[in-house]
N, C-alpha and C positions, 0 to 999 in steps of 0.2 A: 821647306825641307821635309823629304818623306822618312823613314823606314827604309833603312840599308841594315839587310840580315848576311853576314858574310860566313861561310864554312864550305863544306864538303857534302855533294847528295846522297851519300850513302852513309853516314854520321847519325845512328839512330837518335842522340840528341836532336840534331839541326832539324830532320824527320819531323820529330815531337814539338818544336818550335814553329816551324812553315806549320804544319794542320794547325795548332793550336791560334797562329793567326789567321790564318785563311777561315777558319771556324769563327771569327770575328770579325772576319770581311776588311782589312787593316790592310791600306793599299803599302806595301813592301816591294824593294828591291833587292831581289837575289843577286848576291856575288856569291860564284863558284869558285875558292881555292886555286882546283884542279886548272879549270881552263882558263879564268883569268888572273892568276896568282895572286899574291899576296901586295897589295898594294901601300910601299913605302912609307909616302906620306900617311895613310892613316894607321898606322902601326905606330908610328912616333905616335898619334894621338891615341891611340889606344893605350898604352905603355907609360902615358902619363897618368892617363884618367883610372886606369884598371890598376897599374902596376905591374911590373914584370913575372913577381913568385904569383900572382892571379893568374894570369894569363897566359904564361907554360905550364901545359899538361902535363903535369910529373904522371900521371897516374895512366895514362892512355898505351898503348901498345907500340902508337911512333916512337915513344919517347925510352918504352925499356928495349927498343931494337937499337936504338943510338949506343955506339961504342964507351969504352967509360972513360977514355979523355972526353970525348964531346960531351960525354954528360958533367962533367969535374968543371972543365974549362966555363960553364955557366953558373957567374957567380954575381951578374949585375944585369943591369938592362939593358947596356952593350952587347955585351955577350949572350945574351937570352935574344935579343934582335937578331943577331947572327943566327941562332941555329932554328929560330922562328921564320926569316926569311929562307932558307933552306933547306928545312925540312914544315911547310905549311901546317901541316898535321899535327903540329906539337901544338899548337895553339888552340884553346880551352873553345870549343864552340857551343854553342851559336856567337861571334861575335856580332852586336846591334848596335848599330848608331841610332837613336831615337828620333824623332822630330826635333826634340826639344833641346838636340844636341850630345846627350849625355850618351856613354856608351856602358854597356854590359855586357859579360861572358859569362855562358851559360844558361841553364835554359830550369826555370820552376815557373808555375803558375803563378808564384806570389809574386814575385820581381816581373814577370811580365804585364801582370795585370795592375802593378804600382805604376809602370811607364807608358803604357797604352791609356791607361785612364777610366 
């Protein structure tokens, strides 16, 4: 099992992530958001291993364009599913499934270079 980096290519994070392994030569697969969505099954796994308040981007721009029922109505990992499948971009990127299984959101040198090795 490889390296699955999932986000958006225009996400100056995700950006910073892809160079930062490809300057490591670290054979990764790209999932694109945009054109292949958000894929169900690993979101359950994601949202177990991260956690939900992890992995909703309160802080990002998709998330202060969201109306404030939809921002109100997330108040679990239910609900943060729903508006993660829906709105892709609320979701904390770079999302990585590792080799070795384990997943992370977001993108620093120290947490990459702890799971890369």
């Amino acid at each position: 099992m490889g390296i699955t980096l999932y986000g958006i290519p225009n996400c100056d994070t995700v950006k910073k992530a892809r160079a930062w392994l490809a300057e490591r030569q670290a054979d990764v697969v790209w999932h694109d958001f945009k054109k292949q969505g958000v894929p169900e099954a690993a979101l359950d796994r994601w949202l177990k291993s991260v956690g939900w308040e992890k992995l909703l981007n309160r802080q990002g721009t998709s998330w202060r364009k969201l109306d404030d029922a939809t921002k109100a109505s997330v108040t679990d990992a239910a609900s943060a599913r729903r508006v993660m499948l829906g709105q892709p971009s609320t979701i904390k990127r770079p999302v990585v499934q590792w080799a070795d299984g384990q997943v992370t959101s977001g993108f620093s040198e120290a947490l990459f270079t702890q799971h890369l090795g």
